[in-house]
Z-matrix of the N, CA and C atoms (Angstrom, degrees):
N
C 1 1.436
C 2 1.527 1 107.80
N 3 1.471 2 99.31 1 128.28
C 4 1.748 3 89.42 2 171.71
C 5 1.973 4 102.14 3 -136.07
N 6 0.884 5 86.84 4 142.29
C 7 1.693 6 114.19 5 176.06
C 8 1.852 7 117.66 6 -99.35
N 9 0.890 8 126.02 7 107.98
C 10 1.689 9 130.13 8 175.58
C 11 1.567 10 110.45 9 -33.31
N 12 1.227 11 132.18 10 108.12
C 13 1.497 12 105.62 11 -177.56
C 14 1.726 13 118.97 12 -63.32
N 15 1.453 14 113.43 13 -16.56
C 16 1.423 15 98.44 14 171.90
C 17 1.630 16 128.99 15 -78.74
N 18 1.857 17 102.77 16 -20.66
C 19 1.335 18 122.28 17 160.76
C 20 1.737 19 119.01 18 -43.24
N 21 1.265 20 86.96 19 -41.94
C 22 1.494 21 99.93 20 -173.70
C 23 1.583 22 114.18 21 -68.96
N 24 1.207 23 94.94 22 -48.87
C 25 1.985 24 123.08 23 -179.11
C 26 1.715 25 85.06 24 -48.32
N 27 1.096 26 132.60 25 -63.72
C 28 1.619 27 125.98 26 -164.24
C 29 1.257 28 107.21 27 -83.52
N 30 1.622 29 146.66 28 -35.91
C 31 1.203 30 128.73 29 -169.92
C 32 1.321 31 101.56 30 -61.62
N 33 1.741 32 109.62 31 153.54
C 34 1.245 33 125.22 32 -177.24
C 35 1.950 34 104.06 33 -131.65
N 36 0.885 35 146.26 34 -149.38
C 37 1.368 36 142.61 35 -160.16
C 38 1.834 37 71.54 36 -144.27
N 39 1.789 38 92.09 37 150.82
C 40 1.830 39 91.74 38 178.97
C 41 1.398 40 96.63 39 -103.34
N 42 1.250 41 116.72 40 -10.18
C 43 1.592 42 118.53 41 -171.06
C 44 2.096 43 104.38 42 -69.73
N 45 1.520 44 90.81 43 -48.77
C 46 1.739 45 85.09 44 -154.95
C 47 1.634 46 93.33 45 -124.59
N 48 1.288 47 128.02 46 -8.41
C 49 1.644 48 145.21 47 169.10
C 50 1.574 49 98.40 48 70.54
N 51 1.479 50 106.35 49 47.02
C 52 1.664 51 103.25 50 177.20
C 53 1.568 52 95.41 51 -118.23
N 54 1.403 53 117.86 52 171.99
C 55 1.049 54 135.78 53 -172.73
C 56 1.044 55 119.64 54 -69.77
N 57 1.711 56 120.66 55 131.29
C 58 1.170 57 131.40 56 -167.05
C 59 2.057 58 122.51 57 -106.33
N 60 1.093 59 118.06 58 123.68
C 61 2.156 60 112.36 59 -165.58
C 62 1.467 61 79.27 60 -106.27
N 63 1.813 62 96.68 61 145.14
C 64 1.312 63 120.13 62 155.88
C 65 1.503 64 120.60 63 -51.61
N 66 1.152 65 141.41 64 146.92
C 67 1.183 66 130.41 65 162.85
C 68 1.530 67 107.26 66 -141.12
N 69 1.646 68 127.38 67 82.14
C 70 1.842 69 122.65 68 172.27
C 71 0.774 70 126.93 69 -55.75
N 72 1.614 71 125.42 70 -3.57
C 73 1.744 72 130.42 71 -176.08
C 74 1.927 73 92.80 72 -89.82
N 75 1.137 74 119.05 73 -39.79
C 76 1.545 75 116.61 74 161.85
C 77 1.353 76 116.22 75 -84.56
N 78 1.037 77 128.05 76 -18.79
C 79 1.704 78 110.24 77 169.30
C 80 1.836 79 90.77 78 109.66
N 81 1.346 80 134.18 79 -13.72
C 82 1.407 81 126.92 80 -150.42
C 83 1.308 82 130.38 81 -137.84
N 84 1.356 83 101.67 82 -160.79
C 85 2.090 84 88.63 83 173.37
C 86 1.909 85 86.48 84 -136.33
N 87 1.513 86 89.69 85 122.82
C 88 1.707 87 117.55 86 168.62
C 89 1.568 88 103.27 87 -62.23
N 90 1.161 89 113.93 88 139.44
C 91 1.570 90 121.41 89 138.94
C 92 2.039 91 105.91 90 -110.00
N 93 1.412 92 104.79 91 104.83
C 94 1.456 93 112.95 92 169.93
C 95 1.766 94 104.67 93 -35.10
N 96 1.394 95 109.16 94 -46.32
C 97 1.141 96 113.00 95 -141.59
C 98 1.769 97 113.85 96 -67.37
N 99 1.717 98 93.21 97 -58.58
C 100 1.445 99 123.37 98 177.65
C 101 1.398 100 101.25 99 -84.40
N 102 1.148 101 141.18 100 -0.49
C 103 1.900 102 138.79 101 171.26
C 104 1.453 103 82.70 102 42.75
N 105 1.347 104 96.19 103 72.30
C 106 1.764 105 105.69 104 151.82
C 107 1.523 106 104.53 105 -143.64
N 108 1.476 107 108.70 106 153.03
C 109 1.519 108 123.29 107 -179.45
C 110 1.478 109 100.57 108 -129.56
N 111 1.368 110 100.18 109 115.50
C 112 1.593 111 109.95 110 168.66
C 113 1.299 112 121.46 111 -95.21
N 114 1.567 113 131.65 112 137.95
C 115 1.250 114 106.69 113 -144.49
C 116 1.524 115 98.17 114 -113.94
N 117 1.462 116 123.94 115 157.76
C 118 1.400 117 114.43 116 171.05
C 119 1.042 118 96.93 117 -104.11
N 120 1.394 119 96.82 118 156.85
C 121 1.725 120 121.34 119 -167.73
C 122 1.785 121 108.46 120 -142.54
N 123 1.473 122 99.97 121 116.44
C 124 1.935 123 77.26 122 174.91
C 125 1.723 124 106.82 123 76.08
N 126 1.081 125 133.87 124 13.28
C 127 1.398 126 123.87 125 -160.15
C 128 1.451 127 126.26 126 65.79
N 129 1.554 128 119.52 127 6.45
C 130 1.252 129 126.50 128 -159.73
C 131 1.648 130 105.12 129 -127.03
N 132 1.251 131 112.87 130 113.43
C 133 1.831 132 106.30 131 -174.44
C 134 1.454 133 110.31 132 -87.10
N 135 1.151 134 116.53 133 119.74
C 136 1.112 135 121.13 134 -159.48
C 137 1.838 136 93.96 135 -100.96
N 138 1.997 137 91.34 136 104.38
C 139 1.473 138 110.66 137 160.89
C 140 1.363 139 146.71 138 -81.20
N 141 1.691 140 111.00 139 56.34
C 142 0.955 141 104.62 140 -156.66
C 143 1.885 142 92.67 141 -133.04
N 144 1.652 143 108.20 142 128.52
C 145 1.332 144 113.10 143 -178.39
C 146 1.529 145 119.37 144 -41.64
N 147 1.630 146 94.36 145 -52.69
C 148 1.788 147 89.41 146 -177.00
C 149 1.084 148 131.03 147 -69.17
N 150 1.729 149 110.29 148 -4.27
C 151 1.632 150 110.36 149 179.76
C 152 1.731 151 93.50 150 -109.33
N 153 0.936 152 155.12 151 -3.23
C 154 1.522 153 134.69 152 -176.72
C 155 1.682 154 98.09 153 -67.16
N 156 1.358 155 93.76 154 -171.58
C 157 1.969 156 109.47 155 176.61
C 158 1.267 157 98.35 156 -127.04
N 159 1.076 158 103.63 157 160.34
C 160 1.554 159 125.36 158 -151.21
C 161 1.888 160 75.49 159 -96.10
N 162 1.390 161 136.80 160 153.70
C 163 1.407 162 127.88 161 149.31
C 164 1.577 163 98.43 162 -111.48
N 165 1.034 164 113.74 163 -167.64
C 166 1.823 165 124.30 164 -163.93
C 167 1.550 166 96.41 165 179.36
């Protein structure tokens, strides 16, 4: 899986608009904040609240 690093530099979390870390051992992009994992799919991280996973 690869992510653009400037792609990355601008995504924000849509839930709380804080900063989002790669994580390839989940497949996704973390928000620390909201313990949500958005998942990429296709090369494409799909930012959307109602589809991430809750982590715990």
């Amino acid at each position: 899986m690869s992510l653009n690093k400037q792609l990355l530099e601008i995504l924000a979390c849509p839930q709380c608009h804080g900063k989002v870390r790669l994580d390839e051992n989940l497949g996704g992009l973390i928000c620390d904040q909201c313990k949500l994992l958005y998942e990429i799919k296709n090369d494409i991280p799909i930012m959307l609240v109602e589809e991430a996973r809750k982590l715990t």
